[in-house]
N, C-alpha and C positions, 0 to 999 in steps of 0.2 A: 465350700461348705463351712457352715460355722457350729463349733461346737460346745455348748452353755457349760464352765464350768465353774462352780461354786466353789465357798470354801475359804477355808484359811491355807498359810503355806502349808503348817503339816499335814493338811488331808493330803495337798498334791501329792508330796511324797509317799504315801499313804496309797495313792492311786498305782503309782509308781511301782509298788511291791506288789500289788493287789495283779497288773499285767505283766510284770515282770516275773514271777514264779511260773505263769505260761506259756513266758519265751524260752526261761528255760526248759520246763517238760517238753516243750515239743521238739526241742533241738537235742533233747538228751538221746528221744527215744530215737532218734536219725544214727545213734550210734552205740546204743546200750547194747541193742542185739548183737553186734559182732563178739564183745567174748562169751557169749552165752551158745554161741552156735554149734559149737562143738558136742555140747551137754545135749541140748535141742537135738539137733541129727540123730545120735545116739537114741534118745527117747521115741524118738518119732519113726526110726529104722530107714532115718533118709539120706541120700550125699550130700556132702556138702554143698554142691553147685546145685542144688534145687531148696535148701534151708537157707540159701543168701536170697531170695525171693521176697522172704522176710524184712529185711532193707532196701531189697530192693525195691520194693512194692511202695512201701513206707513213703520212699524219697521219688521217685514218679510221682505218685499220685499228689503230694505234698505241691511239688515244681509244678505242674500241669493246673492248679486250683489258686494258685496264689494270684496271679493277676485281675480273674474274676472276683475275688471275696476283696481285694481291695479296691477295685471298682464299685464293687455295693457297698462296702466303708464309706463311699465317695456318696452316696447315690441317698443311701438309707441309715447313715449313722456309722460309725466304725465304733461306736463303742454297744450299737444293739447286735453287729455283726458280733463282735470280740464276744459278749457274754452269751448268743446262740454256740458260738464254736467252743467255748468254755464244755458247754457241758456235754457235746458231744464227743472232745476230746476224753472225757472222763469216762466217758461213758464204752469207746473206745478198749481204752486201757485196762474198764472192769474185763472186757469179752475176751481181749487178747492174751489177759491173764489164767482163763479157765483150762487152757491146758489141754482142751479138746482135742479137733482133726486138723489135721495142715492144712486145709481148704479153708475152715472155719478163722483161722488163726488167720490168713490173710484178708480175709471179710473184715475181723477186726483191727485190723493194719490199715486195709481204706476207710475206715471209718473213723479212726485214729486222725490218719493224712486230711480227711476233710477237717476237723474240729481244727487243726492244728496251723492249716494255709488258714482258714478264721480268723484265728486270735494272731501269727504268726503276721497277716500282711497287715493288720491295723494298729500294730503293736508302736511302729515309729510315727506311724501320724498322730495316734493318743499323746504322743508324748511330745509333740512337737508343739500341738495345741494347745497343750497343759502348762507349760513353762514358756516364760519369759526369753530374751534372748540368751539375756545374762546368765541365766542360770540351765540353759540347754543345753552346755557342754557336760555339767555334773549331773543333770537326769539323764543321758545320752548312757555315758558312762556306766551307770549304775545299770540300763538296761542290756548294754554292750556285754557288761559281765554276764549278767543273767546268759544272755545269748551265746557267748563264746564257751563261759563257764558249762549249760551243755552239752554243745557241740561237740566238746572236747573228755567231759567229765566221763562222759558213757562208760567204757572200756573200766577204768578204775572203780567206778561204784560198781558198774555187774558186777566186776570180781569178785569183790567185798559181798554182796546180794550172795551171790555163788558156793561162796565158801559157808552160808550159813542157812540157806533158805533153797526153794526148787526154781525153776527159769522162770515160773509163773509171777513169780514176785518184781521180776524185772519190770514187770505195765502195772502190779498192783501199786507199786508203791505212787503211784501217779494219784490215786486214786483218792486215800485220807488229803495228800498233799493240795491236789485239786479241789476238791468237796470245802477245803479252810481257805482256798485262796477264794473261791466259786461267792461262800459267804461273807468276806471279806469285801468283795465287790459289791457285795448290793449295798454296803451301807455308805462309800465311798465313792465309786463309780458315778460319775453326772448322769444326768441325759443327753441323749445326742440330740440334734434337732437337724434332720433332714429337709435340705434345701433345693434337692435336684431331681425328687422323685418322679418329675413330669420326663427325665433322661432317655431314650431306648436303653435297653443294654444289649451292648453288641455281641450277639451270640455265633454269629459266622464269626467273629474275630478268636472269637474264645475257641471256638469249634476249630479252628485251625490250628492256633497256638496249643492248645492238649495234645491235637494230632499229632504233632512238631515235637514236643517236648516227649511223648509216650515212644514212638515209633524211636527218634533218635535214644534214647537210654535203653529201651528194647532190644535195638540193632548191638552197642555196644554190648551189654550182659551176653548178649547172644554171640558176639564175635569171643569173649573171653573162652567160651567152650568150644564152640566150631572152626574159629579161626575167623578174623575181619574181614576177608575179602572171601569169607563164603557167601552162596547164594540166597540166604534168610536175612544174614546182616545187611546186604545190599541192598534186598527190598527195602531193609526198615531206613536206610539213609536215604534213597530215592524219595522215599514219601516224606520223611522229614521235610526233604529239600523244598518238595514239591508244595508242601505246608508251610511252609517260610514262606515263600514267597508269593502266596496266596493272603497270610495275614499281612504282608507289608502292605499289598495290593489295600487288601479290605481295611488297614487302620487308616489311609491315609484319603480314604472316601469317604469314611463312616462320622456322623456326625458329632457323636459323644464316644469318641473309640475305647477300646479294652486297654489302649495302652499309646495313651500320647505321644506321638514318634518324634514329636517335638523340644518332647522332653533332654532327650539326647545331645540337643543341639547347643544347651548350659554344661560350661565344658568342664568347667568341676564337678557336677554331678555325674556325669560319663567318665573321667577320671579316676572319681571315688568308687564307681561301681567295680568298675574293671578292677583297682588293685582290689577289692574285697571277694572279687571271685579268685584273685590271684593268689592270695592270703589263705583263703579255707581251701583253696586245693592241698596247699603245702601243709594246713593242721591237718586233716584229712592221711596223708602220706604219716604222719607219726600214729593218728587214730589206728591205721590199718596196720601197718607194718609193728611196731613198737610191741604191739601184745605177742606176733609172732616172735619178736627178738625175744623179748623176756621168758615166754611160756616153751618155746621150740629148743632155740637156741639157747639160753642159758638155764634152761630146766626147772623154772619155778611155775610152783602151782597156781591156778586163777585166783588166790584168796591174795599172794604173795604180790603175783604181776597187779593185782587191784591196787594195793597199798603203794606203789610205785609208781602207778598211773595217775593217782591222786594228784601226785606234785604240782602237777600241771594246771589243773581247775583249781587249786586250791590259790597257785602264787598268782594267778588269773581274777581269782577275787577279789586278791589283796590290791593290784596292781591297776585293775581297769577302774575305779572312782578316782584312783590318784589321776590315770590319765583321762577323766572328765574335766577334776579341778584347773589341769595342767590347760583344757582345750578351752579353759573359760579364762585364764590367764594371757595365754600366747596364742600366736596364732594357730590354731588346731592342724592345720596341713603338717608343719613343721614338728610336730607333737609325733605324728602319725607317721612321718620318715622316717624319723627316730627310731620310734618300733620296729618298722620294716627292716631297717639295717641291724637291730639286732637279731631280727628273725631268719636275716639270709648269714650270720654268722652263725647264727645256729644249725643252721643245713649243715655248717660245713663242717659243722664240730659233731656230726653225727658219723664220718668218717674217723672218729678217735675210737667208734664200738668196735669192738672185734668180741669172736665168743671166749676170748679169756681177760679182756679189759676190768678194771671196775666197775662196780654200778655208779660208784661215783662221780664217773664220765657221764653216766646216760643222766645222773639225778644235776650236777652243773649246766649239762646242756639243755636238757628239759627248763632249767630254771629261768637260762637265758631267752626262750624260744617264747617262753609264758611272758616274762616280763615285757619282748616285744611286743604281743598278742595283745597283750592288756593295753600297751598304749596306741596303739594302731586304730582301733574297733572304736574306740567312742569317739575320737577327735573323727575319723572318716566321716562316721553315721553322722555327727554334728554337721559337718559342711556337707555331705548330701542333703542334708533334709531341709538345711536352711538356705539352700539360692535356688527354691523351688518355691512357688505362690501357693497359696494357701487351698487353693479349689485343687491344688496336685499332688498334695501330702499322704493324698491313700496310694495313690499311683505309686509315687515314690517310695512310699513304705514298702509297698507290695516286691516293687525291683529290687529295692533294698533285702529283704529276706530270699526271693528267687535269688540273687545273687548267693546268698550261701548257700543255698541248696545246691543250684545246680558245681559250684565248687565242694559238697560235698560229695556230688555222683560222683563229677570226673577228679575228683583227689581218689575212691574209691576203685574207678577204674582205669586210670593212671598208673598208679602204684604199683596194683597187683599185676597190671599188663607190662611195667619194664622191669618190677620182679623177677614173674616166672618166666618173661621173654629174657631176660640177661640168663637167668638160671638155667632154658632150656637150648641156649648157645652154648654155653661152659660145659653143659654136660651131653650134647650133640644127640639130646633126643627130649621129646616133650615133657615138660614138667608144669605139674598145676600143683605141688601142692609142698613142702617143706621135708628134704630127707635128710633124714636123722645119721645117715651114714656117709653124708656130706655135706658139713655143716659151711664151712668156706661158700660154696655157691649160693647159699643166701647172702652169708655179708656182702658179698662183693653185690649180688643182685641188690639189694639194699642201698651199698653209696653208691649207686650208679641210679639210684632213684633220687634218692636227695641232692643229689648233684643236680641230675635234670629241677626237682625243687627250688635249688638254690637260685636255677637261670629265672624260674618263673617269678622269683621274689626281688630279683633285679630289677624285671619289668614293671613288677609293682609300686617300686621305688622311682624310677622313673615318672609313671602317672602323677605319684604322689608330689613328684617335686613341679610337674606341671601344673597341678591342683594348686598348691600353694601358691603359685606364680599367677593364679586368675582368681583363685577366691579368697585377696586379703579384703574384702570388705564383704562381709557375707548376708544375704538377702534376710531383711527383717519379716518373718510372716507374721 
């Protein structure tokens, strides 16, 4: 597919900001709702384990949409896709902000996740098309923040939201934000010029893959309250399975498939993908956990724990353009270990928390764990994006963003399952939830999460030094 774009360099950049405030909203909202939920439940007179529905719904529907909308990226423009999901993301945001019924509130949660797999799976190919070789490790980058910054920021700006304003504000504020990026696009934004619209689009592929994606994170949410080896979660894995291997069957028949199996077969792109689910499980594990430690454990209020959570997206800002500039200089794999080994020393230094520590410790390690983050994320996205051809850049995007989602589920349900599974060992009967009158069996359930983290973020290092080792010469689109 080729994509007309005009202009001098600063509009690019210009373009750049214009998708880039996208990638952030819609990674923000994958995690804004968890400190809001406690307020939420309360208001709404519900438990807690039916108000996590709320992200949960979000991050399904999000993972299950992403391979189709960049497929029509591929098909019919990925910048006419991007500005349709623009403003249904906004639009979204207005409805899930009104504060109505819990039923209503998830309608606009799916309506949110469609606008958001939109602009979310075309996000890396606009950007890929738009810049030069030279200069796509420092667009990379700057997108990278947007995306990490976030995935991760959620938690600390609710707070902050929280302490001044009601939960509904937590989707408004998307909305002025949205409406100025929305206009900013039209004056900036190319036209796409679609070249493959004579394509099928593979709807048994797609049809399976939702099945696959919906059923398996179903089954999980559902094993966290019933238990995983009860007979509801069972179903939902069976048919997963059953879906898996029904869309390998259909991609690898199909003539323009939902998802190139081929693609897999360039082994830095496979490499990069895998550490970057590896990555967002372990940001994920602090997203989750960390608002408990602050808010439960050391007794500070949502305004407080926000101000504290900031650190993170903030040194994340500062941090991911350095390591774009860094992936247009050197070779971006070795940019990207870098990171990773500061990130699995960070795991380790989350073992220095106890509930009488300083905050000191958590706001040192935080710093550590960000500055990793920040150099990991753009140099990866650079060498994924680039030892891919040009007619595959929506595909790739699209894997490229599924990849943090679904490391956003299972960091989500990871965490809370060797949590309150440590916690309901120590205390020899079931625990779902943080007691105040034994504060010890959270910490310990805590470094016994980050530990399991740390192993995942070996493996990611690993990947990553095999990346480097096949993709010093990296594919010109």
């Amino acid at each position: 597919m080729k994509m007309a774009v005009t202009g001098d360099q600063t509009r690019r950049w210009w373009i750049l900001i214009s998708i880039g405030i996208f990638a952030f909203m819609s990674n923000l909202d994958a995690s804004i709702v968890n400190i809001a939920m406690p307020v939420m439940a309360r208001q709404m007179s519900l438990p807690m384990n039916q108000i996590e529905w709320v992200v949960s719904t979000y991050l399904i529907v999000l993972s299950a949409l992403l391979l189709l909308f960049g497929k029509l990226g591929d098909l019919y423009g990925k910048i006419n896709v991007f500005r349709l999901g623009t403003v249904v993301f906004v639009l979204g945001s207005f409805l899930a902000g009104l504060q109505w019924t819990f039923n209503f509130l998830l309608v606009a949660r799916v309506v949110q996740a469609i606008g958001a797999a939109m602009t979310l799976s075309n996000t890396y190919g606009i950007t890929t098309a738009t810049f030069a070789v030279n200069q796509r490790g420092k667009a990379m980058g700057l997108i990278g923040t947007f995306v990490a910054f976030g995935a991760v920021a959620g938690p600390g700006i609710g707070g902050l939201v929280l302490s001044h304003l009601s939960w509904g504000y937590i989707f408004w504020i998307n909305v002025p934000l949205g409406i100025a990026a929305i206009i900013l696009g039209q004056f900036v934004l190319p036209k796409s010029v679609p070249t493959a619209m004579h394509q099928p689009i593979d709807w048994f592929g797609f049809v399976s893959f939702a099945t696959m994606i919906v059923s398996f994170f179903l089954a999980i949410f559902w094993g966290q309250e019933v238990g995983y080896i009860a007979p509801l979660p069972g179903v939902g894995y069976v048919i997963a399975g059953i879906a898996l291997i029904n869309f390998i069957h259909v991609e690898k028949r199909f003539e323009a498939p939902l998802l190139p199996l081929s693609i897999f077969k360039i082994k830095p792109f496979s490499y990069g993908i895998g550490a970057a689910v590896l990555i967002f499980i372990a940001n994920f594990f602090t997203v989750i956990l960390l608002p408990f430690y602050l808010e439960d454990v050391r007794g500070l209020s949502a305004g407080q724990a926000g101000g504290l959570l900031v650190i993170f997206p903030i040194v994340m800002m500062i941090i991911g353009p350095i390591g774009g500039v860094l992936a247009d200089r050197y070779q971006p794999a070795k940019i990207a270990t870098l990171g990773l080994s500061l990130v699995a020393l960070s795991q380790l230094g989350y073992w220095l928390m106890t509930s009488t520590s300083s905050l000191l410790v958590y706001g040192v390690v935080t710093v550590v764990m960000a500055v990793g983050t920040g150099l990991f994320q753009s140099p990866n996205s650079d060498v994924v994006m680039s030892v891919v051809s040009r007619d595959q850049l929506g595909s790739a995007g699209s894997i490229n963003a599924l990849a943090r989602n679904i490391g956003m589920v299972s960091g989500t349900a990871l965490s809370t399952s060797l949590l309150f599974g440590v916690m309901s060992v120590l205390a020899h009967h079931k625990v779902t939830t943080y007691l105040p009158a034994e504060p010890q069996l959270f910490i310990t359930g805590m470094h016994v999460a980050f530990t399991f983290s740390f192993g995942l973020i070996l493996i990611a290092i690993v990947m990553s030094l095999r990346q480097g080792n096949l993709a010093t010469q990296p594919f010109d689109n």
